[in-house]
TORROBA-152945 format. One record per residue: residue in three letters; x negated, y, z of N, C-alpha, C, O, CB in turn. Coordinates in steps of 0.02 Angstrom, whole numbers, plus 50000, padded with zeros to 5 digits. Glycine has a CB too. Layout:
<recs>
ALAXYZXYZXYZXYZXYZ...
</recs>
This chain:
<recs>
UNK528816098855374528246100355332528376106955294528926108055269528106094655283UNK527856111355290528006117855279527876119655202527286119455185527586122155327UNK528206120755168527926119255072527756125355064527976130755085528546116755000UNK527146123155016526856130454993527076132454925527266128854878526036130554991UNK527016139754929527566142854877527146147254843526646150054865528246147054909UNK527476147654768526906150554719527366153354661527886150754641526296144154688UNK527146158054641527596159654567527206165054531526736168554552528466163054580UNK527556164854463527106171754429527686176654428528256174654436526726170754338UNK527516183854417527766188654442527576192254360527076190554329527446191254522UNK528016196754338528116200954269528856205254279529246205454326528176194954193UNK528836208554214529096213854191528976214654132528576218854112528946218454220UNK529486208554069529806204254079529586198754098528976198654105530066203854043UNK529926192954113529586185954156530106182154120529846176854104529596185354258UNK530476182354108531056175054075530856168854029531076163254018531656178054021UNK530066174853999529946170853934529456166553962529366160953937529676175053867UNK529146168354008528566162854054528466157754038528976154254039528666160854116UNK527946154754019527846146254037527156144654073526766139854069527836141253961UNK527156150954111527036147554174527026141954209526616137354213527236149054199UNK527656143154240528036136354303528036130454248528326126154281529116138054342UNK527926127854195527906119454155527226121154162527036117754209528286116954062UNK526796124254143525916122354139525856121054233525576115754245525246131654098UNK526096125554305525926124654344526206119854379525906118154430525866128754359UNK526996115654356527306111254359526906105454335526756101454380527846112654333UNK526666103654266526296097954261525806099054298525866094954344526096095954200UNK525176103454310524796104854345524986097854418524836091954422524876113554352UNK525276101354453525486098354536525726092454527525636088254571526076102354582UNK526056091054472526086084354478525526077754476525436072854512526486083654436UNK525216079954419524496075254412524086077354463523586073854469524046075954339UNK524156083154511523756082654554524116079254623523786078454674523456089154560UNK524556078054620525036075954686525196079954722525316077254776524816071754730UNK525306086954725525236093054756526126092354775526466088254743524876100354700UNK526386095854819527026096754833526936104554851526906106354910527336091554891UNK526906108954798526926115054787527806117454747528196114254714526226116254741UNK527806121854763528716123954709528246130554682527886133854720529836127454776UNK528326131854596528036138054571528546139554507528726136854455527166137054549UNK528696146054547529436146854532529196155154470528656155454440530076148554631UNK529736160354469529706166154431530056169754439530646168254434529716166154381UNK529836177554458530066183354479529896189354437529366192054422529856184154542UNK530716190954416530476198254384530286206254434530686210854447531176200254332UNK529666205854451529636212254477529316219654440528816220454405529286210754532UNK529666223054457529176230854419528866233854441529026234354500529406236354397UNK528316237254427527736240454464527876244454505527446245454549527306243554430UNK528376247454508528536253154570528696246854646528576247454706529496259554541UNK529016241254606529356237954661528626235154692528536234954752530006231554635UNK528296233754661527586226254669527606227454740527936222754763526556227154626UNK527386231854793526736231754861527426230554904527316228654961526086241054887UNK528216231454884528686232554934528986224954931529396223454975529226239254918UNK528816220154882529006214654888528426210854887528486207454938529466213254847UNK528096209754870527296208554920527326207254984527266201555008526806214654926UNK527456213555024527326211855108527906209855120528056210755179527116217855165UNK528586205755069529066203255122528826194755119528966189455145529996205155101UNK528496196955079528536186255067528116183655150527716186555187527706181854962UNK528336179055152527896175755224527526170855222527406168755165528266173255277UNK527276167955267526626163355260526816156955251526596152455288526136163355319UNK527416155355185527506149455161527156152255087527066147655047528326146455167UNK526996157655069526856160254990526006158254997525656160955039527056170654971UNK525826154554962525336151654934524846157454897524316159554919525636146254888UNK525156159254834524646162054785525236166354731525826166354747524106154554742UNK525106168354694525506173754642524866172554570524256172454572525566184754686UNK525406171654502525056175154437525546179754440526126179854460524966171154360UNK525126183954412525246190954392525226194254318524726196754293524796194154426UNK525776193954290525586196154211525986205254201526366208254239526066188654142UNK525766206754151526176213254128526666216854169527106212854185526566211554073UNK526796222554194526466227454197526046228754280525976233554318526966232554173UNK525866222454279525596222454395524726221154405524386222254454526086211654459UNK524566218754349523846217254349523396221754414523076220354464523566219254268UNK523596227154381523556236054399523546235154470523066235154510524286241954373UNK524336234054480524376235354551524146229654610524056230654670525086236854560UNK524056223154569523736218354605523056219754626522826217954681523746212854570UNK522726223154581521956224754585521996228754654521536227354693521616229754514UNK522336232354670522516238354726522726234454783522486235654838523166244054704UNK523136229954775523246225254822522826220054867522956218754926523576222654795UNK522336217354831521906213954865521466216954888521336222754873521696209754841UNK521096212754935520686216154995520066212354975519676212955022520986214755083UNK519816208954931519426206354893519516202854837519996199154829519186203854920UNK518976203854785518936201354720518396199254711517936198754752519066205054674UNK518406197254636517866192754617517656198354560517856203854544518106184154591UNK517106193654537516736197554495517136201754422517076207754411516176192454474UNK517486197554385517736197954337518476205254366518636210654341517896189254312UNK518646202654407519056205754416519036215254458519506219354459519336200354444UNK518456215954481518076219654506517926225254430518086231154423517456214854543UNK517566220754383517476224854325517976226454272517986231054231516996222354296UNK518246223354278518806226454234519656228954249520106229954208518846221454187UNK519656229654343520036232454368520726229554367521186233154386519966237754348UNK520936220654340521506220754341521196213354375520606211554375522006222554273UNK521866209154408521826204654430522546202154413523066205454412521576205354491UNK522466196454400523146189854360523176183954397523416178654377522966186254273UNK522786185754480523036178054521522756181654587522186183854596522566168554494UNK523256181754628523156181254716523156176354772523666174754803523556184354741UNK522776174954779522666170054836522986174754880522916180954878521866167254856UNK523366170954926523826176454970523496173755058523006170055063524966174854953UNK523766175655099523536174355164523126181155203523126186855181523046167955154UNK522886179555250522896186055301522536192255243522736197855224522276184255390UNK522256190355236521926196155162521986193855095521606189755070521056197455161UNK522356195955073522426193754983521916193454959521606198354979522766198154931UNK521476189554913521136188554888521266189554810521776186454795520996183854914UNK521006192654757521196193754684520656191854636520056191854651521376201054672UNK520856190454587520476187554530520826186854476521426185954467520206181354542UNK520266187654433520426189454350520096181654293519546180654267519806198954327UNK520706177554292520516172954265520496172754197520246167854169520766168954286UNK520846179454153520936179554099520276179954051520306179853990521356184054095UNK519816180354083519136180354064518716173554016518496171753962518816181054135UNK518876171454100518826162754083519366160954046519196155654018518866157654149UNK519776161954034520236158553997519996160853898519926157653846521126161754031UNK519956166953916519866170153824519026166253814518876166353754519796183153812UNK518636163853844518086161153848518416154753815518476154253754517726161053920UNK518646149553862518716144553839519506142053778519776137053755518616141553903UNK519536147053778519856144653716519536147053657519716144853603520546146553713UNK519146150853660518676150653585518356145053585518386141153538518096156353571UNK517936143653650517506139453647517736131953621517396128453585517246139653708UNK518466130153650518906125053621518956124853530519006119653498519656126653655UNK518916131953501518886132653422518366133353405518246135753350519196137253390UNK517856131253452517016131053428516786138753395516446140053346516886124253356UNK517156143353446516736149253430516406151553499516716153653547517196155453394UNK515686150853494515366150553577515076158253604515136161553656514576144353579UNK514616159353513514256164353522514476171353477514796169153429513596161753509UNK514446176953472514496183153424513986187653455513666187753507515266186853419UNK514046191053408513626198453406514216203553401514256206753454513046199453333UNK514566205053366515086213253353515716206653366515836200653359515056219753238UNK515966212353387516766211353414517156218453397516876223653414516806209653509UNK517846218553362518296221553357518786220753435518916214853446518546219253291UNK519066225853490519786222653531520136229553487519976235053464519846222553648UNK520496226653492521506229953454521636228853518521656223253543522206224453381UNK521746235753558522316238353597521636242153659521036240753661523036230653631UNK522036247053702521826247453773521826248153846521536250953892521676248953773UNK522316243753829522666241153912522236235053973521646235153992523496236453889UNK522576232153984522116228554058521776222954022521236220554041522696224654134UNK522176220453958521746214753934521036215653895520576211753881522166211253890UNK521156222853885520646224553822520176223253876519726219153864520626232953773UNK520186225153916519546224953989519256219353992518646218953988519816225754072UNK519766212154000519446206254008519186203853949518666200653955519846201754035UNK519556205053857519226204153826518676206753803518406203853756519446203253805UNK518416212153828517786216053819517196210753848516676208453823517826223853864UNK517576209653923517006206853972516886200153942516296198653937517226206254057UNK517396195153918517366190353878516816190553825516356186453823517956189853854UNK516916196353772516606195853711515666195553744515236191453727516906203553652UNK515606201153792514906201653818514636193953841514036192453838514916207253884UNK515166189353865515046182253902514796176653833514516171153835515926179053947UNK514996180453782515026177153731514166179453675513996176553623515856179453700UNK513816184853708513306187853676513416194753640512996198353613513086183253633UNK514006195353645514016202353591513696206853604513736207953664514576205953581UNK513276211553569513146217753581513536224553562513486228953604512616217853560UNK513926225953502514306228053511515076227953508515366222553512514096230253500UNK515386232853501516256233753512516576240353476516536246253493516446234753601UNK516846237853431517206241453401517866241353442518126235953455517226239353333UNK518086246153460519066247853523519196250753461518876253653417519216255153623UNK519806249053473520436253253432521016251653454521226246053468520506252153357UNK521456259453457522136257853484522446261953454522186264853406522276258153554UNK523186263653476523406271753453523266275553480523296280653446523976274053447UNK523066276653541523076282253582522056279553595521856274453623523856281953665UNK521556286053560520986280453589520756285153639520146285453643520306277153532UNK521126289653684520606290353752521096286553798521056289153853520386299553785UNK521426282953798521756274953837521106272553856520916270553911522226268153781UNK520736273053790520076266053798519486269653843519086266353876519626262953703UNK519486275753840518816277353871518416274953929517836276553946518836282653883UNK518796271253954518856267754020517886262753991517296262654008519916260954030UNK518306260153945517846253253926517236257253893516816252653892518276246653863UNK516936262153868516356264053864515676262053912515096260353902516486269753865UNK516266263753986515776262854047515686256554059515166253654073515976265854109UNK516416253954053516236246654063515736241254000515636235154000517006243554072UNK515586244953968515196242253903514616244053921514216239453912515366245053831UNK514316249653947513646250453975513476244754003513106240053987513566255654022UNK513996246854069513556240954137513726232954119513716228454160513976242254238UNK513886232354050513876226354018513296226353943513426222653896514706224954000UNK512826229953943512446231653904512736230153810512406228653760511816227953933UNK513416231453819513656230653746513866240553712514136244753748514536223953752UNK513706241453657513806247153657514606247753620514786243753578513186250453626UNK514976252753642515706252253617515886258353595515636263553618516216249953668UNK516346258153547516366263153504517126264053500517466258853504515986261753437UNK517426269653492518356268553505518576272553455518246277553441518756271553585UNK519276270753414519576274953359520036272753356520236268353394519346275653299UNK520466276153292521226273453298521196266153247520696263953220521886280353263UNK521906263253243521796258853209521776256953108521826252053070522206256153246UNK521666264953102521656265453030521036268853010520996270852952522256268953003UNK520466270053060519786272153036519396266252994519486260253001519346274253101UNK519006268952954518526263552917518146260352977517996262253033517936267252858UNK518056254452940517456248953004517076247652951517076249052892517756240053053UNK516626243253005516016238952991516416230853008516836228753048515236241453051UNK515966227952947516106221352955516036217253039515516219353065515626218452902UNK516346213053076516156212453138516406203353143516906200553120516566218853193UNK515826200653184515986192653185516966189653220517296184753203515226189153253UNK517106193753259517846192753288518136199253316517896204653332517856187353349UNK518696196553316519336201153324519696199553364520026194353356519736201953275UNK519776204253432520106201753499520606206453524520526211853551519586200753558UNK521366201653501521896206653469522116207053548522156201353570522536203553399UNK522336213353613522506211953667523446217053655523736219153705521806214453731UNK523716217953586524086220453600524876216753609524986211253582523956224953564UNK525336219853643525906216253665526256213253622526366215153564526306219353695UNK526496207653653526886203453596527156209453553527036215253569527576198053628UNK527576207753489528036209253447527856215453409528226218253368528646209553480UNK527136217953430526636222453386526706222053330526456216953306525996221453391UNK526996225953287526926226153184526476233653186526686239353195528016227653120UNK525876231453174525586236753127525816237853065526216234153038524986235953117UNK525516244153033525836243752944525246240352919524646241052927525996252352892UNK525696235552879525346231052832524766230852803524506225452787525596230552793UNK524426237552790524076239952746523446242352819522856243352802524536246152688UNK523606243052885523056243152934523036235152935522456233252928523216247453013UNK523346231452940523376224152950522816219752911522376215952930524076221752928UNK522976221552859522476217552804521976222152794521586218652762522806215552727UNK521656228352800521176231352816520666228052859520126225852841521386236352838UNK520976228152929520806223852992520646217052973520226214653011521386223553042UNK520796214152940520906207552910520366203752887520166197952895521296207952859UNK520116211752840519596210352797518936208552815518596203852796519536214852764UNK518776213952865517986212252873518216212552957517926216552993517246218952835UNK518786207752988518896206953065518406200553105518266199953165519746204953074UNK518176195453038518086190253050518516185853062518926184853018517796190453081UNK518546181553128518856175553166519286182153217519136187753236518156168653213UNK519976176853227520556182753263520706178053306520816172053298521296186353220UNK520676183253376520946177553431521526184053465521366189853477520136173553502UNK522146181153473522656186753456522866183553539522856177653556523296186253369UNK522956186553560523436186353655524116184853645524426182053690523506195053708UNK524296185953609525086185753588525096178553565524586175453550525366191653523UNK525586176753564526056170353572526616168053560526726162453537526136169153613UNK527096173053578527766173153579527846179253541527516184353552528086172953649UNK528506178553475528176173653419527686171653382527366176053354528336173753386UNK527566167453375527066162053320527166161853274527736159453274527016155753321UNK526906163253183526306165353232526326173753231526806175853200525466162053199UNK525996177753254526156184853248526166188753175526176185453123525666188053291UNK526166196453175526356199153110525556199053108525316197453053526886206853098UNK524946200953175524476200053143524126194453131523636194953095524196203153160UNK524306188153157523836182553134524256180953048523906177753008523856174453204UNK524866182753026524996182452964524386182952917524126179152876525446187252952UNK524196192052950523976194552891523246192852882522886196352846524096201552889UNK523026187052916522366186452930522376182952866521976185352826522086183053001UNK522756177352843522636172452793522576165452813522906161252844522086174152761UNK521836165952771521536158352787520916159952837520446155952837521236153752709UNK520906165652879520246164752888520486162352976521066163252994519676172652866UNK519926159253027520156155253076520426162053128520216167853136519506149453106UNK520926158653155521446161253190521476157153271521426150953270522156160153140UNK521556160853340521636158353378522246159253427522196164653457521166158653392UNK522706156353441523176159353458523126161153542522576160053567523726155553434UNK523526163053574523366167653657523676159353700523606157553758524126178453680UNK524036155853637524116150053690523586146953729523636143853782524386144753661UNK522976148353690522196143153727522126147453786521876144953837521246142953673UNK522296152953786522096157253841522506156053895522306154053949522096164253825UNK523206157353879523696155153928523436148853961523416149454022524376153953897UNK523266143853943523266137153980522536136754017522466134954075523386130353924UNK522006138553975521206140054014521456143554100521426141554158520606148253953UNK521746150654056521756154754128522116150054200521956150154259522316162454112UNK522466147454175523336142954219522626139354235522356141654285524326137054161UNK522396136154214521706129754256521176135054311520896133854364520926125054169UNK521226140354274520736143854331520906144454372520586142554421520486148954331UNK521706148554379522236149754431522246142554474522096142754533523026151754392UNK522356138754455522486132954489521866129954539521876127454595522676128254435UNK521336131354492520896130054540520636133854604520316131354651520476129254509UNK520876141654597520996147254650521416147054693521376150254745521126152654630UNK522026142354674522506141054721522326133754781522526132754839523196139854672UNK521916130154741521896123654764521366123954810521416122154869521816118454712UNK520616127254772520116128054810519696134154830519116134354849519806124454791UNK520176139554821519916148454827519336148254762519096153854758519406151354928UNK519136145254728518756146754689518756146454599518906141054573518366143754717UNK518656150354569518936147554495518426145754448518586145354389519356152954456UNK517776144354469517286139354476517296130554495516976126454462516966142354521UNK517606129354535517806123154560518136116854515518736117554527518246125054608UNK518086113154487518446110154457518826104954505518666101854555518096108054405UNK519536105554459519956101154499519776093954489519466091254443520696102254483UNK519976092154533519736081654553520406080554461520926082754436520396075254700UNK519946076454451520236072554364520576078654298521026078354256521136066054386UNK520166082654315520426090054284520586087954206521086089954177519746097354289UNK520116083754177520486082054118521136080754104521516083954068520296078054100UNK521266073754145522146074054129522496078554180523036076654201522566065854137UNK522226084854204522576088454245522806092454167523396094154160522126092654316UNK522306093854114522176097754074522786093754012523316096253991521306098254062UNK522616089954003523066086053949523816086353963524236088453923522876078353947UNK523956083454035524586085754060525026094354019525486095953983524366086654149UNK524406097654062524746105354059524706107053961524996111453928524076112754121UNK524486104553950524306105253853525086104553836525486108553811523676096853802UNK525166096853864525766095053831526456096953867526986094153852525736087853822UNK526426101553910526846107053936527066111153887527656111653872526526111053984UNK526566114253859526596121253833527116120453774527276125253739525816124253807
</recs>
């Protein structure tokens, strides 16, 4: 019997918890999958790619390959199409790519009962800011305040804010704002802004749903206070259910057969 093989792929990868969310995953589903973890780097990605063979199932893809996964597949999906990065490959005669991080920053607000907004703040402008842009639009926003250090990084997402009819606006992270319903933090773990952009941001950021995770809680959900805070763990585990369902049934639409305690399982992974 030929086992199908799966892992997530980074640069760094050690800290993963991945393989326990996709480990409980297969078990409550009865799956005899192995989903293991590989540190690869972007120069390496397309040269260890074509060695794997047709026991490799599917790939997540986190930091710094999104990029090169998007380049890699020979089809995508919608989400992943618009915002140019992809975080799961269905592998086989044509790779297939998709961007579940979408769905995932979706349903973990939606889990903290935040469904709908109008203005959105993203902090940072790398591959996530993309999905949380496309997120915030899934969510009603009309517009977007970007901010990063470097803000023609972001210019990217102007366009992608058109053909998402949200209008977006980009600066550094110490310009004056406008008050805005949430704050969709996409920058890398272990980020310290100075204190004094922090609680600025803080002020009129609204509700903070921060990607970061590792550590808990961050320097910016500190400085938020009391006001509601979401951590990138809801996202991590949403996305891992989408993935799973792309692996199981090519689609991340599909729900898995008893997905609840598929879901409870992988919770109590994390």
């Amino acid at each position: 019997m030929t086992v199908s093989r799966l892992a997530v792929w980074g640069d760094p990868i050690a800290h993963s918890k991945s393989p326990a969310l996709h480990a409980a995953a297969y078990d409550v589903l009865g799956l005899d999958w192995e989903y293991g973890r590989r540190q690869v780097s972007a120069p390496s990605f397309r040269e260890v790619l074509a060695s794997l063979d047709s026991s490799w199932r599917g790939l997540s893809l986190t930091m710094p390959l999104k990029e090169e996964a998007f380049r890699a597949a020979v089809t995508r999906d919608r989400h992943a199409e618009l915002s140019g990065a992809v975080n799961t490959l269905l592998l086989g005669t044509e790779p297939a790519g998709f961007n579940t991080d979408v769905g995932g920053i979706v349903d973990a607000l939606a889990e903290s009962g935040i469904m709908a907004v109008e203005t959105v703040r993203i902090l940072g402008a790398g591959a996530t800011a993309a999905s949380a842009l496309l997120a915030a639009a899934e969510l009603g926003a009309t517009r977007a305040d970007v901010r990063a250090r470097r803000p023609e990084r972001a210019a990217g997402l102007v366009a992608l804010g058109e053909s998402l009819g949200v209008r977006v606006t980009i600066d550094t992270f110490d310009a004056p704002a406008a008050r805005v319903d949430l704050t969709l933090a996409t920058l890398p773990s272990g980020t310290d802004l100075d204190a004094s952009v922090s609680a600025r941001l803080a002020d009129d950021g609204g509700a903070l749903f921060d990607a970061a995770y590792a550590p808990w809680p961050s320097a910016l959900a500190s400085a938020w206070g009391e006001r509601p805070v979401v951590s990138g763990l809801g996202m991590l585990l949403h996305q891992a259910v989408r993935q799973i369902r792309v692996f199981r049934h090519g689609d991340p639409l599909v729900e898995l057969p008893d997905e609840g305690r598929v879901l409870a399982a992988m919770r109590a992974a994390l």
